[in-house]
Every structure is written in C-alpha cells, then in structure tokens.
DSSP file (Angstrom, degrees, kcal/mol; ACC not computed):
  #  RESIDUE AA STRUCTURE BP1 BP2  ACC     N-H-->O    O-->H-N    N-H-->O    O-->H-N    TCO  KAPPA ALPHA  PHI   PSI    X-CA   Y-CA   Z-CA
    1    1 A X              0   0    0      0, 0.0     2,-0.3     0, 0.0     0, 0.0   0.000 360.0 360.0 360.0 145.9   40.4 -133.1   61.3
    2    2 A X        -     0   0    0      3,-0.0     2,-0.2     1,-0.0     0, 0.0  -0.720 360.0-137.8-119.6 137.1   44.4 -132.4   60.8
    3    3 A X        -     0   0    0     -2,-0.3     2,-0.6     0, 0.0    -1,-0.0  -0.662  19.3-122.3 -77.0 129.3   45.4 -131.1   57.4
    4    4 A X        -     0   0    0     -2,-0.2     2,-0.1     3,-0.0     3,-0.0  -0.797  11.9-128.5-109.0 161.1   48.2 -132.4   55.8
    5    5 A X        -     0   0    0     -2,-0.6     2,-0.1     1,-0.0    -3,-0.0  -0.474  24.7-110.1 -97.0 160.2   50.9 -130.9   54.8
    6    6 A X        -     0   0    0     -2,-0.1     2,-0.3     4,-0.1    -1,-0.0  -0.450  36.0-122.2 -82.3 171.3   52.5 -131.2   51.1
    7    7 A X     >  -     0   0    0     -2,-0.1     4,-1.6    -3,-0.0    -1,-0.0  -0.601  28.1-102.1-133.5 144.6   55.7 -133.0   51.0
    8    8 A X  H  > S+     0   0    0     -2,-0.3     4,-2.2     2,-0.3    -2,-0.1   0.619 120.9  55.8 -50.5 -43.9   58.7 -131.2   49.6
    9    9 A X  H  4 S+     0   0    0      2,-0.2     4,-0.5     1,-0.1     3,-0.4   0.991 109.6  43.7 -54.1 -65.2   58.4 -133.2   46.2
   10   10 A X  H >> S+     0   0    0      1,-0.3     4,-1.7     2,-0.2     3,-1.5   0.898 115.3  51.2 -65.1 -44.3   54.6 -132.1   45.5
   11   11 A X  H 3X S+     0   0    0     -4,-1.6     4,-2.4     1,-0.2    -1,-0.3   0.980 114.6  46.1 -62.9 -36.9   55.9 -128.3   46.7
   12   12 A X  H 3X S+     0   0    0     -4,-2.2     4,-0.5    -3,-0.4    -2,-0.2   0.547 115.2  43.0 -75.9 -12.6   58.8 -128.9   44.0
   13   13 A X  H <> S+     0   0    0     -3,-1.5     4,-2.8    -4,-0.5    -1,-0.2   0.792 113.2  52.0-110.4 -24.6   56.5 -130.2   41.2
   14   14 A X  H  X S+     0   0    0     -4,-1.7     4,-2.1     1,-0.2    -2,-0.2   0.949 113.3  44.8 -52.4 -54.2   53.7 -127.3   41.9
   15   15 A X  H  X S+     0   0    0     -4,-2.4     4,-0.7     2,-0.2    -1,-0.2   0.840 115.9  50.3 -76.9 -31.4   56.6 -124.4   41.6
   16   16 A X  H >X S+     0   0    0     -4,-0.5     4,-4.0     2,-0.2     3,-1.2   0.940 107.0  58.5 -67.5 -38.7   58.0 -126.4   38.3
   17   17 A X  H 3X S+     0   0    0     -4,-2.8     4,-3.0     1,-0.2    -2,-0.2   0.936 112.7  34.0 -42.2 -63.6   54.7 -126.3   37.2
   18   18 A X  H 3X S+     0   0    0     -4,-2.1     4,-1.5     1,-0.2    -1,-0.2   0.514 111.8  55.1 -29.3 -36.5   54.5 -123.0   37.3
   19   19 A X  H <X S+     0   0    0     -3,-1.2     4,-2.8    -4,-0.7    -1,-0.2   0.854 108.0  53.1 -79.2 -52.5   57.6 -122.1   36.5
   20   20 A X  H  X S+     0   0    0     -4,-4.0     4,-2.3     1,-0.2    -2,-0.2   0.918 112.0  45.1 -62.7 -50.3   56.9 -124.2   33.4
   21   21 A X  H  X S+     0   0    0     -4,-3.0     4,-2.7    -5,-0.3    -1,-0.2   0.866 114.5  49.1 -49.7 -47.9   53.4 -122.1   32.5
   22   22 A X  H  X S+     0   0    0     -4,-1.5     4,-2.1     2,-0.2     5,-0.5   0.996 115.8  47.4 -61.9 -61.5   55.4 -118.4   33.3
   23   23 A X  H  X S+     0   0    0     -4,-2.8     4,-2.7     1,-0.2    -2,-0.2   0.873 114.2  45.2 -38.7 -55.1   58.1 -119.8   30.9
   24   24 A X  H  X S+     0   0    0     -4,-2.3     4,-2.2     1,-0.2    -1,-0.2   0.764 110.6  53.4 -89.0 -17.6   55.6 -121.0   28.1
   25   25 A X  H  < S+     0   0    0     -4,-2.7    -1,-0.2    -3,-0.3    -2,-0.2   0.827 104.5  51.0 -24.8 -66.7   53.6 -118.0   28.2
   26   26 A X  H >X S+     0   0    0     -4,-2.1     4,-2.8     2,-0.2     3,-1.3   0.798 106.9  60.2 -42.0 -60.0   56.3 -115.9   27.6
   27   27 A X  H 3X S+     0   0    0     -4,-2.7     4,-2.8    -5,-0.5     5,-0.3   0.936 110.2  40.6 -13.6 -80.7   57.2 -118.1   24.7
   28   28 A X  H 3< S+     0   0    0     -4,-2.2     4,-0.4     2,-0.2    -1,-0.3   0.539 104.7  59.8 -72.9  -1.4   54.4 -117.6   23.1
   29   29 A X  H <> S+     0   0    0     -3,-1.3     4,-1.4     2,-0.2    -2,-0.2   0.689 107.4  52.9-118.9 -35.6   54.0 -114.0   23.8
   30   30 A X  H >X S+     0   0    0     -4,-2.8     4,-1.8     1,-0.2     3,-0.6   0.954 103.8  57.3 -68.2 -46.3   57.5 -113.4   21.8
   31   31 A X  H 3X S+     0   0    0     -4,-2.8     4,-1.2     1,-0.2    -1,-0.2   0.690 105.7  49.2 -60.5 -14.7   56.4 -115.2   18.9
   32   32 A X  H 3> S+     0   0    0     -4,-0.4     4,-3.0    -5,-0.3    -1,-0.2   0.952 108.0  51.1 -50.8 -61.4   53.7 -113.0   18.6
   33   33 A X  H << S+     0   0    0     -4,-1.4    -2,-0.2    -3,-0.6    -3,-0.1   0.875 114.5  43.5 -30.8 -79.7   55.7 -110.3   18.9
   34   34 A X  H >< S+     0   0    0     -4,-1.8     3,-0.6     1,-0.2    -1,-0.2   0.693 113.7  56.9 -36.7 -44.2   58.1 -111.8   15.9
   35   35 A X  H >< S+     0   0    0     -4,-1.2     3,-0.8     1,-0.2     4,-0.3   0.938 106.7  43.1 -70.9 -59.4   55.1 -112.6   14.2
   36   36 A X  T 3< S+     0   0    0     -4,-3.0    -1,-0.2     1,-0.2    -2,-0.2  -0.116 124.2  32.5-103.1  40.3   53.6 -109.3   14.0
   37   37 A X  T <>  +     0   0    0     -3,-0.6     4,-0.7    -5,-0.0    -1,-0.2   0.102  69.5 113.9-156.9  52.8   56.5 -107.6   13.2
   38   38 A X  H X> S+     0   0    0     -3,-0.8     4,-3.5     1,-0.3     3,-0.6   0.853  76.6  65.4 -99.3 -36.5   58.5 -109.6   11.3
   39   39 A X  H 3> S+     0   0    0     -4,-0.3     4,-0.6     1,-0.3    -1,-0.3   0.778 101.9  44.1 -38.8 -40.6   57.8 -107.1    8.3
   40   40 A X  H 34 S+     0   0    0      2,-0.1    -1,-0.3     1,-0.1    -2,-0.2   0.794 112.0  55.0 -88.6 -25.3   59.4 -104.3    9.7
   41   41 A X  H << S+     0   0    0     -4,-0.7     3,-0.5    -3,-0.6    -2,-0.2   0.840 112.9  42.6 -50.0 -61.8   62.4 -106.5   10.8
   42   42 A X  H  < S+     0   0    0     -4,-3.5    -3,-0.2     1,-0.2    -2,-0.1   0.835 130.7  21.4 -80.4 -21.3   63.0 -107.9    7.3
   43   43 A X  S  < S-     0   0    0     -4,-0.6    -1,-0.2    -5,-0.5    -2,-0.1  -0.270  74.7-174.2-169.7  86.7   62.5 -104.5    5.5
   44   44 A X        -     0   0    0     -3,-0.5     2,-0.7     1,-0.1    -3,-0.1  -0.090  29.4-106.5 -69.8 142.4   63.0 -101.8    7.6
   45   45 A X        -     0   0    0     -5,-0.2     2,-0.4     1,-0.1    -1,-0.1  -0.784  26.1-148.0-109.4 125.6   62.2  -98.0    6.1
   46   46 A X        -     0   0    0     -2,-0.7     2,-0.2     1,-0.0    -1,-0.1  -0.672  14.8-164.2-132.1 109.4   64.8  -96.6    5.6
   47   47 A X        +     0   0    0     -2,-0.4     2,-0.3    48,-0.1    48,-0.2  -0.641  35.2  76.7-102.4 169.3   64.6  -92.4    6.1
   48   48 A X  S    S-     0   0    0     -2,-0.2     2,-1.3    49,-0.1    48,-0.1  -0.839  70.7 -34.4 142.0 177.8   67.2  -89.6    4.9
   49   49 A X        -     0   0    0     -2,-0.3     2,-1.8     1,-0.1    -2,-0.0  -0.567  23.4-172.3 -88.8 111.1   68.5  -87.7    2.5
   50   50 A X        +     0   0    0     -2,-1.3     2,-0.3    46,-0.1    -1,-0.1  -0.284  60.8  96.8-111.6  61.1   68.9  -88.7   -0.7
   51   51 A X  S    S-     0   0    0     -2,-1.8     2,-0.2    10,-0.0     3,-0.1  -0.963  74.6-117.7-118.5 130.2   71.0  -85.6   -1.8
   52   52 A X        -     0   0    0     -2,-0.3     7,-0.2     1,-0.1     3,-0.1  -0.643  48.7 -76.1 -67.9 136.7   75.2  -86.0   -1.9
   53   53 A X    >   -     0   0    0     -2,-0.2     3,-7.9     1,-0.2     2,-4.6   0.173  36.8-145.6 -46.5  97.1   77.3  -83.9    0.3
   54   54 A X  T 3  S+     0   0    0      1,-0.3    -1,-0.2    -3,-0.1     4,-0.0  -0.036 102.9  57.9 -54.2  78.8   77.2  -80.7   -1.7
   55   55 A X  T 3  S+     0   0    0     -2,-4.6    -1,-0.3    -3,-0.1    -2,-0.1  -0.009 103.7  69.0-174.6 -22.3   81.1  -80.5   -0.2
   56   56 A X  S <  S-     0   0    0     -3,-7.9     2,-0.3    -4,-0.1    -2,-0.1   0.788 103.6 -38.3 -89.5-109.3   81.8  -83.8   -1.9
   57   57 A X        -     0   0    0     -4,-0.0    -1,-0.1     0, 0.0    -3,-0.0  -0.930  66.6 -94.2-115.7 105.1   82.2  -84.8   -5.5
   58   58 A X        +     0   0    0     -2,-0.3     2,-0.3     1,-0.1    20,-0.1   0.142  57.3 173.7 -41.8 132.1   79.8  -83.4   -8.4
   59   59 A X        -     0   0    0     -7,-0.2     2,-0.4    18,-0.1    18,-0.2  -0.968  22.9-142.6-134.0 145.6   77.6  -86.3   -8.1
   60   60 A X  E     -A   76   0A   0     16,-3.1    16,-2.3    -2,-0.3     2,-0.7  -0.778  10.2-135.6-112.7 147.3   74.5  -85.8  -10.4
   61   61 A X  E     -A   75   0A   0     -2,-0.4     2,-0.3    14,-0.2    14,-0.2  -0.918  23.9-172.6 -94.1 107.9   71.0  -87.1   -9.0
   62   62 A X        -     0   0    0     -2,-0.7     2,-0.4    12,-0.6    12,-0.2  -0.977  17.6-155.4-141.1 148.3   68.8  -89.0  -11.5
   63   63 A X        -     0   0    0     -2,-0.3     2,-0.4    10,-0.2    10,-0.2  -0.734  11.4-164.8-126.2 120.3   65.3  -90.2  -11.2
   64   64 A X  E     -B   72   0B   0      8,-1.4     8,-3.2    -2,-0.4     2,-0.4  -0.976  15.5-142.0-116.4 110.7   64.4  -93.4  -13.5
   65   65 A X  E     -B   71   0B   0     -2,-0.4     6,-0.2     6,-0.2     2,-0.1  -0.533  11.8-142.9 -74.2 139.5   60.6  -94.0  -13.8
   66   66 A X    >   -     0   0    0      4,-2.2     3,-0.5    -2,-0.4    -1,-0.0  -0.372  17.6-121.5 -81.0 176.7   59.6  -97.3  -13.9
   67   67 A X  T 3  S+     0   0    0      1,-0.2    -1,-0.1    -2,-0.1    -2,-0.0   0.657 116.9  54.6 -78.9 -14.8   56.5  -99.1  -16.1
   68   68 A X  T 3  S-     0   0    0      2,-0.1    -1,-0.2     1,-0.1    -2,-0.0   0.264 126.5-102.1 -97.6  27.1   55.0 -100.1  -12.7
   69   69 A X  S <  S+     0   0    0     -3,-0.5     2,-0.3     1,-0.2    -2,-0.1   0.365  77.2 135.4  75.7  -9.6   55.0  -96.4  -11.4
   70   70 A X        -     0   0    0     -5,-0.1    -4,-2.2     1,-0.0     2,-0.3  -0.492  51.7-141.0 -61.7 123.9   57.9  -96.7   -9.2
   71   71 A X  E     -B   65   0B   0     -2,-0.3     2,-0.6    -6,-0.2    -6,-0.2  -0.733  14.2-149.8 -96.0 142.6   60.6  -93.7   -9.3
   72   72 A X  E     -B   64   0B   0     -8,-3.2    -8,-1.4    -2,-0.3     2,-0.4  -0.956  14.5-158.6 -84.1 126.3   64.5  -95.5   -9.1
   73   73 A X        +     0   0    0     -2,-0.6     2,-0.3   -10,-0.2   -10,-0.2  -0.748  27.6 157.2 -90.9 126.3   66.6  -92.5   -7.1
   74   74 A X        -     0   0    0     -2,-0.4   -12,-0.6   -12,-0.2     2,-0.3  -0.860  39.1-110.0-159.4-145.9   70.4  -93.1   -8.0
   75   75 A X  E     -A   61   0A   0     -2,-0.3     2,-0.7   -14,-0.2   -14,-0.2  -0.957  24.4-171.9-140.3 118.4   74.0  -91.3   -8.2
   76   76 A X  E     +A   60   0A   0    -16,-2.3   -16,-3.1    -2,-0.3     2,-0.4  -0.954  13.2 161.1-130.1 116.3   75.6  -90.8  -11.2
   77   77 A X        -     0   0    0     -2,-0.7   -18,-0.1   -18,-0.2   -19,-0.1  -0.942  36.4-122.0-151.9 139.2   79.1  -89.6  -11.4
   78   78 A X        -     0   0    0     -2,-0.4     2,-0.3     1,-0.1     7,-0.0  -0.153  32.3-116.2 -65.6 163.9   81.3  -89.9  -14.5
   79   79 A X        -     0   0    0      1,-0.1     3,-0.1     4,-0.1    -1,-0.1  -0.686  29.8 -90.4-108.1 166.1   84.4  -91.7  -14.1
   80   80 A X    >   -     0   0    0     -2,-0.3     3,-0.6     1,-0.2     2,-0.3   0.144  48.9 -95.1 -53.0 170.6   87.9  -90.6  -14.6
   81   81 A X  T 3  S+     0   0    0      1,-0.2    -1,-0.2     0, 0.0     3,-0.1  -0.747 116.6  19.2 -79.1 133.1   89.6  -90.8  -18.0
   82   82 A X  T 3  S+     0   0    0     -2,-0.3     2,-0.7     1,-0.2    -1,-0.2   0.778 105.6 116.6  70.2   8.9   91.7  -94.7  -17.5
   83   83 A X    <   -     0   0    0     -3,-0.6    -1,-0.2    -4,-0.1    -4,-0.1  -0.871  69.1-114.7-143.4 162.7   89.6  -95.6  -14.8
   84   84 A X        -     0   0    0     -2,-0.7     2,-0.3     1,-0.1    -4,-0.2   0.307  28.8-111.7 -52.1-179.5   87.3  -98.2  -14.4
   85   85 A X        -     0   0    0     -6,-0.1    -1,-0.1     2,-0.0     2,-0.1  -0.791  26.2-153.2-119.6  88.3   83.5  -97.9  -14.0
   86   86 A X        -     0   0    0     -2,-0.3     2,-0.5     1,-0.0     0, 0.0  -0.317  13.0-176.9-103.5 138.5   81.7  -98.8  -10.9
   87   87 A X        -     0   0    0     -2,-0.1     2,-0.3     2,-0.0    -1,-0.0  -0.989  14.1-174.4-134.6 126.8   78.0 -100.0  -10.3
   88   88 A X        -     0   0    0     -2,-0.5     2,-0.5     0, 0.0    -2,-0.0  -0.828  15.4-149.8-126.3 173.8   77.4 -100.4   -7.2
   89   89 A X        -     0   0    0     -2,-0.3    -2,-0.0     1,-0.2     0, 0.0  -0.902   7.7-153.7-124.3 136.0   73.9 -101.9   -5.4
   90   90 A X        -     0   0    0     -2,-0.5     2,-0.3     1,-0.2    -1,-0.2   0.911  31.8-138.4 -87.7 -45.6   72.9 -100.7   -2.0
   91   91 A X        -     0   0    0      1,-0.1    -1,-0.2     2,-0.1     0, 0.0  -0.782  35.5 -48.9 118.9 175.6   70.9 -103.6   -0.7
   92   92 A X  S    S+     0   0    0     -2,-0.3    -1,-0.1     1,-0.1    -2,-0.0   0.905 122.2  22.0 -62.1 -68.7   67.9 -104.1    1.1
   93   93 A X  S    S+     0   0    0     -3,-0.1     2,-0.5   -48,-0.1    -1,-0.1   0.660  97.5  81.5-106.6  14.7   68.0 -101.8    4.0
   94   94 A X        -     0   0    0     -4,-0.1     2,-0.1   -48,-0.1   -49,-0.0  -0.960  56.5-155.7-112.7 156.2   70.4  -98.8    3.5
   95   95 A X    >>  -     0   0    0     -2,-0.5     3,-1.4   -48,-0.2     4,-0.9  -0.388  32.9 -94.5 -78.5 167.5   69.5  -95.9    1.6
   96   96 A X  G >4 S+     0   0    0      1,-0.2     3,-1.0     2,-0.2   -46,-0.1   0.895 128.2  64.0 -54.4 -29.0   72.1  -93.1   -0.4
   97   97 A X  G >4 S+     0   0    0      1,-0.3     3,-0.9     2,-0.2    -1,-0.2   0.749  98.5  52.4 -32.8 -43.6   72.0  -91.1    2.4
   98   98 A X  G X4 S+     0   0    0     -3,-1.4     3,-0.7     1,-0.2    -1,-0.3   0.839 112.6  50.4 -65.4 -50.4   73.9  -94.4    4.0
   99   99 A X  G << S+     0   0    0     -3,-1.0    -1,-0.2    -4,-0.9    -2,-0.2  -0.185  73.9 105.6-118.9  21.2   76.5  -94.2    1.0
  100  100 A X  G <  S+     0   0    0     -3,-0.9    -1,-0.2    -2,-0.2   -47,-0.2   0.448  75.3  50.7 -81.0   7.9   77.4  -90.8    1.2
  101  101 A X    <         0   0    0     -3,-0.7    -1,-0.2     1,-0.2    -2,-0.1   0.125 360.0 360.0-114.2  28.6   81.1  -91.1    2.8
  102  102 A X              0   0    0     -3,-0.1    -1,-0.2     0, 0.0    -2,-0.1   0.283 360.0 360.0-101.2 360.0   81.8  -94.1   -0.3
C-alpha cells in the first residue's frame, strides 16, 4: 500500500499549529513570571546608606518612631535665614542614599 504524502496546506497548518502552541506556552510562562514577581517589581528594596556625605552640608539624621513600630529615617537641615523651607518626599522606590547629590 502507497502512503500519501501531506499536501503543502496540511504541512502549513501542522507547523502553524505549532508555532501557535510554542507561542502560547511561552505566553503563559511570562505571566507566571509577572505574576510571581510582581511584588518585587512594584516595590523594590531599596539598599544603601542612609548617612549624608560627611563632605556635604551639616545635615542632621533623625529617627521618628511610629505607633505601629515602624522607625521614619529622614534629613533635617535648617534653612537659611530669608529662605524658604523645603519638604521634600522621596517616593516609593528611592532611598536617602538616592538623594544625597540634592
């Protein structure tokens, strides 16, 4: 008995097929990924030194406890006589270390 051979269409829809499976695999294998590490993505920990460049400007270090046990780290330096008074917020993901050439 003679075999027949596949026609060019049926080779073209087997290799999409394929193609399609490698593709959706993958797919999923990044959302995984995303998925179980979307925590470290969104609020990254954030190492350094949280002393100011003893070279720089007296800047005083002060430690506010919170009521939920939490220590605040921040930078305190007085302002000039006739100039203004700046509070500034770091954000999410840099630390003071990040904000030592401001």
């Amino acid at each position: 008995m003679r075999r027949k051979r596949p026609t060019i269409l049926a080779w073209w829809l087997r290799a999409g097929g394929i193609l399609l499976g490698v593709v959706l695999v993958a797919y999923v294998l990044v959302l995984g990924v995303v998925f179980f590490t979307q925590r470290e993505m969104l609020y990254p920990i954030v190492h350094g030194n949280r002393t100011p460049d003893a070279n720089g400007p007296p800047i005083e270090v002060v430690q506010i406890n919170t009521p939920d046990q939490e220590t605040l780290v921040a930078w305190y330096l007085p302002p000039q006589p006739g100039r203004p008074t700046l509070l500034f917020f770091g954000g999410q993901g840099g630390g003071l270390s990040f904000q030592s050439d401001r």
